[in-house]
C-alpha positions as CSV (number, residue, x, y, z in Angstrom):
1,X,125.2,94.1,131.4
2,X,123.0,90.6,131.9
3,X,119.8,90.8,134.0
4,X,118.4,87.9,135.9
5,X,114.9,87.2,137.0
6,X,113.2,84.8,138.5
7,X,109.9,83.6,137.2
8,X,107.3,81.7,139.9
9,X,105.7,79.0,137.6
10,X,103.1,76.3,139.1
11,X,106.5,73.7,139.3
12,X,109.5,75.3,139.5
13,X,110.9,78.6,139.7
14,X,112.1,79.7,136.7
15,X,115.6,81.4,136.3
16,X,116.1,83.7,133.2
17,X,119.5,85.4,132.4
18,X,119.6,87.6,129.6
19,X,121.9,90.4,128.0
20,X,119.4,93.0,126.8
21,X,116.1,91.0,125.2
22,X,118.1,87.8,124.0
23,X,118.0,84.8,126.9
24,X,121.2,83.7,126.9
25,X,120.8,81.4,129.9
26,X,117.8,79.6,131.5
27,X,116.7,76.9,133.9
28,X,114.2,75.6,136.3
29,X,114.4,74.7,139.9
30,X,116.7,75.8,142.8
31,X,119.6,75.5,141.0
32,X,121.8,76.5,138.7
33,X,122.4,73.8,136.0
34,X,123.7,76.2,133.2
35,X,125.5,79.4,134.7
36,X,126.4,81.8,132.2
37,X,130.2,81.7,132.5
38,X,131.5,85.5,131.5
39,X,133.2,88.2,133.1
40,X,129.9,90.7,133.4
41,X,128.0,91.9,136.0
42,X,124.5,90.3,136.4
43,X,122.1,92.9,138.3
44,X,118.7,91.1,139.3
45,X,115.5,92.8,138.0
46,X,112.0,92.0,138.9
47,X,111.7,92.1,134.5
48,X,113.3,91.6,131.4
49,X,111.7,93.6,128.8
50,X,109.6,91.3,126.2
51,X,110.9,87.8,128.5
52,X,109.0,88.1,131.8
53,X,105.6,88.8,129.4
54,X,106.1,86.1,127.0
55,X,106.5,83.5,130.1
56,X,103.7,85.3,131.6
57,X,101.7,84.6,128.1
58,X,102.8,81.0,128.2
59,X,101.7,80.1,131.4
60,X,98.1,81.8,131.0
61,X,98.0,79.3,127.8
62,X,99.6,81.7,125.1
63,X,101.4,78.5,124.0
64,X,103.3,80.5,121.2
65,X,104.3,83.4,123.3
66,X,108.1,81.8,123.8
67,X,108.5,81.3,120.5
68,X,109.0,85.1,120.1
69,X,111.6,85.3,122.8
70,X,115.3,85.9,121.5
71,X,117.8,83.3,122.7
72,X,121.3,82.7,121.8
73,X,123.6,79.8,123.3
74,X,126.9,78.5,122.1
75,X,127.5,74.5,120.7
76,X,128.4,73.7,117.6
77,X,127.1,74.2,113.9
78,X,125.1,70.9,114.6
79,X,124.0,71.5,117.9
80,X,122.6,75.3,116.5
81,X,120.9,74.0,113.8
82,X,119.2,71.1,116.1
83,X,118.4,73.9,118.8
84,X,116.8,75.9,116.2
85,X,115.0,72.9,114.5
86,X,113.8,72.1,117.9
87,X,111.7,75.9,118.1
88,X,109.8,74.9,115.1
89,X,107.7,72.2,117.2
90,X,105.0,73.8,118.3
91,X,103.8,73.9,121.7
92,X,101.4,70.6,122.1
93,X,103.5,68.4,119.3
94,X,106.0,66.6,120.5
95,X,109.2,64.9,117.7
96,X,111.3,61.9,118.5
97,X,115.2,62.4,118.4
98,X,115.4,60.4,115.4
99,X,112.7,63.1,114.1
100,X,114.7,66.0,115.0
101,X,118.3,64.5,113.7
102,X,116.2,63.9,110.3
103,X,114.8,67.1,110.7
104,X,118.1,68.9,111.4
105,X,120.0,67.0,108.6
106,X,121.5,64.4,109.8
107,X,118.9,61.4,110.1
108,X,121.5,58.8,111.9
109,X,122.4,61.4,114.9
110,X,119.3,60.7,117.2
111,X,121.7,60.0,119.7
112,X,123.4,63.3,118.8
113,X,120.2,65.1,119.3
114,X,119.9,63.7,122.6
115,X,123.4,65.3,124.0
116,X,122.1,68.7,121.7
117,X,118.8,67.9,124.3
118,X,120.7,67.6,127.4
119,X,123.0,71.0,126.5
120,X,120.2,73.1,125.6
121,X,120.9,75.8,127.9
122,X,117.4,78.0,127.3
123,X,114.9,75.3,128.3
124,X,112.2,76.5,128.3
125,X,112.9,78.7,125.0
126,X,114.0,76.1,123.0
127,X,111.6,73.3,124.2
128,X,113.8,69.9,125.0
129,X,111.0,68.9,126.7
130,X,109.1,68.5,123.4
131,X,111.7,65.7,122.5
132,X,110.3,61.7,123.3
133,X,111.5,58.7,122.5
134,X,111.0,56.8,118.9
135,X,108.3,54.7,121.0
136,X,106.6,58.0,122.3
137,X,107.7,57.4,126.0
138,X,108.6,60.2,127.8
139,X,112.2,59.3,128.0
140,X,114.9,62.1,130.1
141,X,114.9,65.1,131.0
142,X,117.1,67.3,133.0
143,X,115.1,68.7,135.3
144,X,113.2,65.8,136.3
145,X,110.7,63.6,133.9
146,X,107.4,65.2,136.6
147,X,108.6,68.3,135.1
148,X,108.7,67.0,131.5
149,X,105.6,65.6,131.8
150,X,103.9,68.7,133.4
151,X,105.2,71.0,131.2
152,X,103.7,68.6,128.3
153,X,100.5,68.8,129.9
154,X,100.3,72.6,130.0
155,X,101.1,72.4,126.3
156,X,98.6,69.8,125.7
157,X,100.7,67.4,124.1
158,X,99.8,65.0,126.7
């Protein structure tokens, strides 16, 4: 069975669906921008064992603490290896797309990375928000750049 929770963080709430410790869905604000589609019941819990303390950690400035947090999401073999090349920038770095596609293999697929960016359904797990333009602007971000931008704060990247 998946649990939900919902996190208050100082800019958004935070929604977190997960099947026993793995995040499997995640998003900030009101809405929801990446509903789990699936035939299971979702109860809603005050906690999810292991995922409500590690965003606990993270906003009380255990930068590292999400890092821990099991996620799984579905895309394809590039898409997973991007999403997983993605959780190796730490928390206060940030990589430029073209970065990450050279990072993940594939050095002519910034644009690639972007869509990978804009699909990641675990933010803040696997930190998109971490991703800036090849000029170090800001650049997208699904939620809103204000968010981007205060979540790179809190990080210190910024």
């Amino acid at each position: 069975m998946l649990a939900v929770t919902r996190i208050k963080t100082p800019w958004s709430p935070l929604t977190i669906i997960a099947d026993n410790d793995c995040v499997v869905s995640s998003w900030f604000g009101e809405q929801s921008h990446h509903p789990v589609a699936c035939d299971e019941p979702i109860r809603k819990t005050r906690s999810i064992d292991g995922v409500t303390e590690a965003v606990g950690a993270w906003l009380d400035g255990d930068l590292s603490s999400l890092d821990q947090v099991k996620v799984r999401q579905s895309g394809g073999p590039f898409f997973e290896q991007v999403w997983t090349v993605m959780r190796e920038v730490s928390a206060g770095e940030t990589v430029s797309y073209g970065e990450l596609a050279m990072l993940a293999g594939r050095p002519r697929a910034a644009r690639a990375v972007g869509t990978a960016c804009a699909t990641n359904s675990v933010a803040p797990f696997v930190p998109c928000h971490r991703v800036v333009t090849a000029t170090g602007r800001i650049g997208a971000y699904g939620y809103g750049v204000d968010l981007k931008v205060a979540l790179l704060r809190h990080e210190g990247a910024i």
